[in-house]
C-alpha positions in Angstrom: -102.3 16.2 22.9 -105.2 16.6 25.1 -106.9 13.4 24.3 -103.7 12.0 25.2 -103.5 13.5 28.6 -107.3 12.2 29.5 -106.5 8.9 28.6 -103.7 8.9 31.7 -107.1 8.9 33.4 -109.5 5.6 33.6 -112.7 6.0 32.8 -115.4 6.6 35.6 -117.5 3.9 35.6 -114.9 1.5 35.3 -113.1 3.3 37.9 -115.6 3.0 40.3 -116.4 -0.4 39.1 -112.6 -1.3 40.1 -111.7 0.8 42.6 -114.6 0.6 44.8 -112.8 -2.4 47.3 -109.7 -0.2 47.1 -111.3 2.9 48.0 -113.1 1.0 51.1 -109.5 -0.4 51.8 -108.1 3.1 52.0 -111.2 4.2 54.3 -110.3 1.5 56.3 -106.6 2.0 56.9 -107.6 6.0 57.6 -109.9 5.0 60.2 -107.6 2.2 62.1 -110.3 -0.4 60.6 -109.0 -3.8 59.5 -110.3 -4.2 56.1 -109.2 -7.1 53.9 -107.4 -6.3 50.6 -108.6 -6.9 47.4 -107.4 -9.6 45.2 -104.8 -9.1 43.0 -103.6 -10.4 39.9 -100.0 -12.1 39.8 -98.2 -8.6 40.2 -94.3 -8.5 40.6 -93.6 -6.6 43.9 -92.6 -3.4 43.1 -90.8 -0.5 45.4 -90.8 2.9 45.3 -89.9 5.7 47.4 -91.5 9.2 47.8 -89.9 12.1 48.7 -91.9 15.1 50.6 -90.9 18.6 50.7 -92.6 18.9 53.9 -91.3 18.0 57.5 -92.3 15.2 59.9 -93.8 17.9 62.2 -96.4 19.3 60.0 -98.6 16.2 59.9 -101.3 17.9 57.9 -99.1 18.2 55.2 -97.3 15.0 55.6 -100.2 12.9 56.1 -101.5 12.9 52.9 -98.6 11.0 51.1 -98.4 8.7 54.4 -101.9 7.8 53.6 -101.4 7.2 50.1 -98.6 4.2 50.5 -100.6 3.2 53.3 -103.4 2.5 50.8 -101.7 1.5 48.0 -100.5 -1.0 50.2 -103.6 -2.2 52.0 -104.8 -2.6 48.1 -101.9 -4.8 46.6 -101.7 -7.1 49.6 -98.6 -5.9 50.4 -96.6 -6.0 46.3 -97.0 -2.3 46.0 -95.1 -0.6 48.9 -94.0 2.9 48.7 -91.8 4.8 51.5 -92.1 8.0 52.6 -89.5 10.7 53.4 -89.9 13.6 54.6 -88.2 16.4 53.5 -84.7 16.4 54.0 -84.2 13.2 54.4 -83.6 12.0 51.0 -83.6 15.1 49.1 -84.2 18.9 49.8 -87.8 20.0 50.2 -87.7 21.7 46.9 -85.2 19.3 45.4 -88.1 16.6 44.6 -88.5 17.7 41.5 -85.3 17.4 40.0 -85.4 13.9 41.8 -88.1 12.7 39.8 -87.6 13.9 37.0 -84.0 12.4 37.0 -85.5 8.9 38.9 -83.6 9.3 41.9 -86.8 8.9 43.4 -89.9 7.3 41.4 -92.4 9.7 43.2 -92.7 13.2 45.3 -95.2 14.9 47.1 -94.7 18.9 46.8 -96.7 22.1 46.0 -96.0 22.5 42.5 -96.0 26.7 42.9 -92.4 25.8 44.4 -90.9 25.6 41.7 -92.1 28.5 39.5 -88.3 29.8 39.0 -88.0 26.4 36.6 -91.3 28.1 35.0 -94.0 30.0 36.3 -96.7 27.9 35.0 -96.0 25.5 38.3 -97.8 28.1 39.6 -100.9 27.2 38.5 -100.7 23.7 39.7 -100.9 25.3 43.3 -102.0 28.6 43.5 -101.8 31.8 42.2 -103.2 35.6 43.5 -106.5 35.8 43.3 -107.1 32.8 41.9 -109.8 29.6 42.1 -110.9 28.2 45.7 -110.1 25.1 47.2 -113.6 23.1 45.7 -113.3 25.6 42.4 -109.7 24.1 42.1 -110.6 20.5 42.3 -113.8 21.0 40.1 -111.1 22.8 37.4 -108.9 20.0 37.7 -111.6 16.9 37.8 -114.1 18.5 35.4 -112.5 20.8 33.6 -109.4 20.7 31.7 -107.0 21.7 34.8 -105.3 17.9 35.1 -105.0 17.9 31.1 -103.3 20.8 30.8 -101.1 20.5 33.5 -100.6 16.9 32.9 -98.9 18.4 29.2 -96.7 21.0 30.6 -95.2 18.5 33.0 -94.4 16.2 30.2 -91.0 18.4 29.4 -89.9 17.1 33.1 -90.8 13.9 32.7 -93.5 14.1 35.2 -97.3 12.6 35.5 -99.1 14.1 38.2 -102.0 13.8 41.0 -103.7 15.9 42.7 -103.6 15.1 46.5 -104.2 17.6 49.0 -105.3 20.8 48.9 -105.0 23.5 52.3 -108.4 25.7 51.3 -108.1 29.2 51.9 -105.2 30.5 53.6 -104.2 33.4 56.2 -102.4 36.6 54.7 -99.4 36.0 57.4 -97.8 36.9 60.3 -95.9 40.9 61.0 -94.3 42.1 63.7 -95.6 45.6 62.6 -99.4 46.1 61.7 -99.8 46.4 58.1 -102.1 49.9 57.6 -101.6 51.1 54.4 -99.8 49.3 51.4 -97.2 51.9 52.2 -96.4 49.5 54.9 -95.6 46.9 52.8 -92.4 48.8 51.5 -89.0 47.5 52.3 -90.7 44.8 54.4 -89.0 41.5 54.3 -91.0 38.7 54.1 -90.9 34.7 53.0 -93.3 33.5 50.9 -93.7 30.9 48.2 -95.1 30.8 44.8 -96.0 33.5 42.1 -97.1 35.3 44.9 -93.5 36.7 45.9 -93.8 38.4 42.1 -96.9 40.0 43.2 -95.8 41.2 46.6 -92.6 42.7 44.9 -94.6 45.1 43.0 -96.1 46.2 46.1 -92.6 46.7 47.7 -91.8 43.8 49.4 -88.3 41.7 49.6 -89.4 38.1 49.5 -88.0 35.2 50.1 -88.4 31.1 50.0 -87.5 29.4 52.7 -88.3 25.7 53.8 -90.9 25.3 56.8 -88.3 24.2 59.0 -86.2 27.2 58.6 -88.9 29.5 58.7 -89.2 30.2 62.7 -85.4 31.0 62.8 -85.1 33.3 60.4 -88.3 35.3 61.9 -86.9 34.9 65.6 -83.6 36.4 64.3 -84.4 38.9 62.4 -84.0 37.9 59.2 -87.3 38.5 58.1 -89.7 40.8 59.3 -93.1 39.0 58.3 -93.9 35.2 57.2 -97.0 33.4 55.7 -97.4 30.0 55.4 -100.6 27.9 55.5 -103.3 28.8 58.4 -103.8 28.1 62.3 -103.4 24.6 62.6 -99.9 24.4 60.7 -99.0 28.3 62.0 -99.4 27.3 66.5 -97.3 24.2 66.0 -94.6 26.4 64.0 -95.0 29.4 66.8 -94.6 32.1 64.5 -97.1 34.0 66.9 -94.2 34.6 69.8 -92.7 36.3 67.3 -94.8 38.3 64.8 -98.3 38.7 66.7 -100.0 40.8 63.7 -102.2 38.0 61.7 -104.1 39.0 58.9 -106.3 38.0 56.5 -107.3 36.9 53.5 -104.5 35.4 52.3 -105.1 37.0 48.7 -102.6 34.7 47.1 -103.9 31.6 48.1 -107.6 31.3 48.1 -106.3 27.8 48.0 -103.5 25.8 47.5 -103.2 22.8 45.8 -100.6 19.4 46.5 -99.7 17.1 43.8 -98.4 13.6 43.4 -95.3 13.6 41.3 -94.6 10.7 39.3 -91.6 9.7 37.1 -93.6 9.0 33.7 -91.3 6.3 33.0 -91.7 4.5 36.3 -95.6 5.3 36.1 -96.0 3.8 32.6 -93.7 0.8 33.2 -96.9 -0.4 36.3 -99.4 -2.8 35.4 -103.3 -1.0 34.7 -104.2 -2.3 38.2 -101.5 -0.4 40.1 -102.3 2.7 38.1 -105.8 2.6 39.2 -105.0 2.0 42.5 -102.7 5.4 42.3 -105.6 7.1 41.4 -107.9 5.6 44.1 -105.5 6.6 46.3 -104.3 10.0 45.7 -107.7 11.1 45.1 -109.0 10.1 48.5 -105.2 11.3 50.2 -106.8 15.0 48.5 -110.2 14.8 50.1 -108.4 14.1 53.7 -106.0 17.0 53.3 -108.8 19.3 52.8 -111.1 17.8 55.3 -108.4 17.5 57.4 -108.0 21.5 57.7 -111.3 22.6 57.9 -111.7 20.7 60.9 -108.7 21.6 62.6 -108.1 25.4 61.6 -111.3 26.5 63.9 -109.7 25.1 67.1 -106.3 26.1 65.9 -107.6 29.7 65.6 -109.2 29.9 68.7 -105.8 28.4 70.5 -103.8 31.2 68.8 -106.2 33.9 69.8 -105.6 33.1 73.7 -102.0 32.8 73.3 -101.8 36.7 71.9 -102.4 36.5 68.4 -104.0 40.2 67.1 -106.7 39.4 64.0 -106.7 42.0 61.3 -107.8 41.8 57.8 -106.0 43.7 55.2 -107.0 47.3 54.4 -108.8 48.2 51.5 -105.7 49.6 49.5 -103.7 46.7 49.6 -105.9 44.4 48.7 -106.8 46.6 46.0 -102.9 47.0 45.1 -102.6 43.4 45.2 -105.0 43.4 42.7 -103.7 45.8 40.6 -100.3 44.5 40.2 -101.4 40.6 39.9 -103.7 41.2 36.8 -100.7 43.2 35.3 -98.8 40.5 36.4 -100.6 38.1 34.4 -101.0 39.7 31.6 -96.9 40.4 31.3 -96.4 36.8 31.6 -98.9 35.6 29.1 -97.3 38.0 26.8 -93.8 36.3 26.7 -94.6 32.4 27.8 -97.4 30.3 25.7 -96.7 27.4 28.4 -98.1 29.8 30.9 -101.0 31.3 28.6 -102.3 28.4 27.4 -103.1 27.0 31.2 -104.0 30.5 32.3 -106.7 31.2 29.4 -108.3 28.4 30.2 -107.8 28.8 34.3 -109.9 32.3 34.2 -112.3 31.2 31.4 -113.6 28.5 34.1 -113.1 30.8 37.0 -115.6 33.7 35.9 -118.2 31.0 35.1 -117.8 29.0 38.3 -117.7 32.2 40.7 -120.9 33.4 39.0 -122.5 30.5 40.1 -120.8 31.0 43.7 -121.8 35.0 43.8 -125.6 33.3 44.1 -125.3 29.8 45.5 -122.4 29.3 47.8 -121.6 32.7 48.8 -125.0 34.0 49.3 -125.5 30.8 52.0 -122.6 31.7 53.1 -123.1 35.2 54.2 -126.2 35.0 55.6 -125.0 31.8 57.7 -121.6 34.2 58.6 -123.7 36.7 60.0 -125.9 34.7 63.0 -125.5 34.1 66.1 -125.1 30.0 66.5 
């Protein structure tokens, strides 16, 4: 079964042999470069539609499957053309994957962690507590045996997918009350997405999921009393600071959080081999601008938030400690009672004790050092 998976995936050398034009293509059509698309055999023109389960006004999160069919595209000459949608318009934010999976659509662009009440291995396509960093992530799913793995669970929906985005580290949210204990935490009511909800239910919270462009209302309102969503540059343009000035940090759950590229496996194996690479060209560079895309902009965002009245605290001690806790125990429960889930998460934590070993030295020991002067 995992050879299988693997061989969804071209081999590098001939992938870079092939893709190079496309990828320079794709560059190209980032930049607002004219760049001349590469030959391309006698293809039908095909047509697809992707659905996104994120709105027109978070761009950041939009972008990447605009980029995407703007490449694919540039790199067909025009046979290969995929719509985008953003959520709502064609199906509920976290509809795409039943849409998919049933072909109402051949494509989607979602975070997988969504749709953990289907199965809570999604979860590990996006994120879980405490779990692998935005570059550990991508290394996991490029070098280890993340894609395969995941690429096997999401058979049983019918689904092939890609990773294409990822939002790096997060922030821990926004309060209207400052958060000083984990007694604080009780009876709180919060929205938040993913496996993560589980987690902060242990600790006393009432969670629940709601769409981005739902969130502001509910938290202007009074229906929630705390939200978390990304980071700065996604949290000023939704304005949650008028309302909940408290911002903490780190955003324990998400250390990152991972986007994926949904494809119907039908529709995806029906494509000619130079259409699949150029999905793969595509969706890989669509990743490296989504995570690019918020380091630079978070800064600034940050800043922007600060003089408009947001309050920075990081968590205390005992929740994160809590949070801790409860996700291991968490863990374990679940790989007790689902073998979809253990499998992925054996292997998830195998690879993330040997890569943060080599991060306690290398990364985080630059890091540190650079974190503490003056520049």
């Amino acid at each position: 079964m995992k050879k299988n998976a693997k061989e969804t995936l071209i081999p590098r050398r001939t992938f870079l042999k092939k893709a190079g034009v496309g990828i320079a293509a794709g560059v190209g059509i980032a930049a607002g470069v004219g760049v001349s698309a590469p030959a391309v055999h006698a293809e039908a023109t095909i047509r697809w539609r992707l659905a996104s389960s994120f709105p027109k006004s978070l761009d950041a999160l939009l972008g990447p499957a605009e980029i995407f069919a703007k490449m694919i595209g540039a790199m067909s000459g025009g046979k290969f053309n995929i719509t985008v949608h953003p959520a709502g318009e064609l199906v509920p934010p976290f509809g795409v994957v039943d849409a998919v999976q049933n072909s109402t659509v051949e494509c989607c662009h979602t975070a997988p962690y969504y749709f953990f009440g289907k199965d809570d291995t999604f979860a590990l396509g996006t994120a879980i507590p405490f779990g692998l960093n935005s570059r550990q992530m991508t290394a996991w799913m490029y070098e280890g045996n993340g894609l395969t793995l995941m690429r096997e669970f999401l058979k049983n929906y019918n689904i092939i997918n890609f990773p294409m985005g990822n939002t790096n580290a997060q922030m821990g949210g926004w309060y209207r009350k400052e958060i000083k204990s984990v007694a604080d935490l009780k009876g709180l009511k919060m929205r938040t997405a993913g496996i993560a909800g589980k987690v902060q239910e242990r600790l006393g919270v009432v969670t629940q999921s709601i769409p981005a462009g739902e969130i502001y209302t509910a938290l202007e309102k009074g229906t929630i009393d705390a939200v978390e969503f990304v980071g700065p540059y996604d949290d000023y343009k939704l304005g949650f600071y008028k309302v909940a000035p408290n911002y903490y940090y780190p955003g324990w759950w998400e250390g990152s959080a991972q986007t994926d590229l949904y494809i119907n496996i039908k529709a995806y194996d029906e494509l000619p081999a130079e259409y699949k690479a150029m999905i793969q060209t595509a969706a890989a560079y669509a990743h490296i601008v989504m995570q690019t895309t918020y380091d630079a902009k978070n800064p600034v965002a940050l800043k922007q938030l600060v003089a408009a009245g947001a309050k920075l605290h990081r968590f205390p001690k005992d929740v994160m400690e809590a949070a801790f806790k409860e996700s291991m125990a968490l863990y374990a429960e679940l790989s007790a009672k689902n073998p979809r889930w253990k499998k992925i998460y054996d292997d998830y934590i195998k690879f993330r004790a040997d890569v943060n070993m080599w991060f306690r030295f290398a990364e985080a020991g630059f890091d540190d050092f650079m974190q503490a002067q003056k520049l």
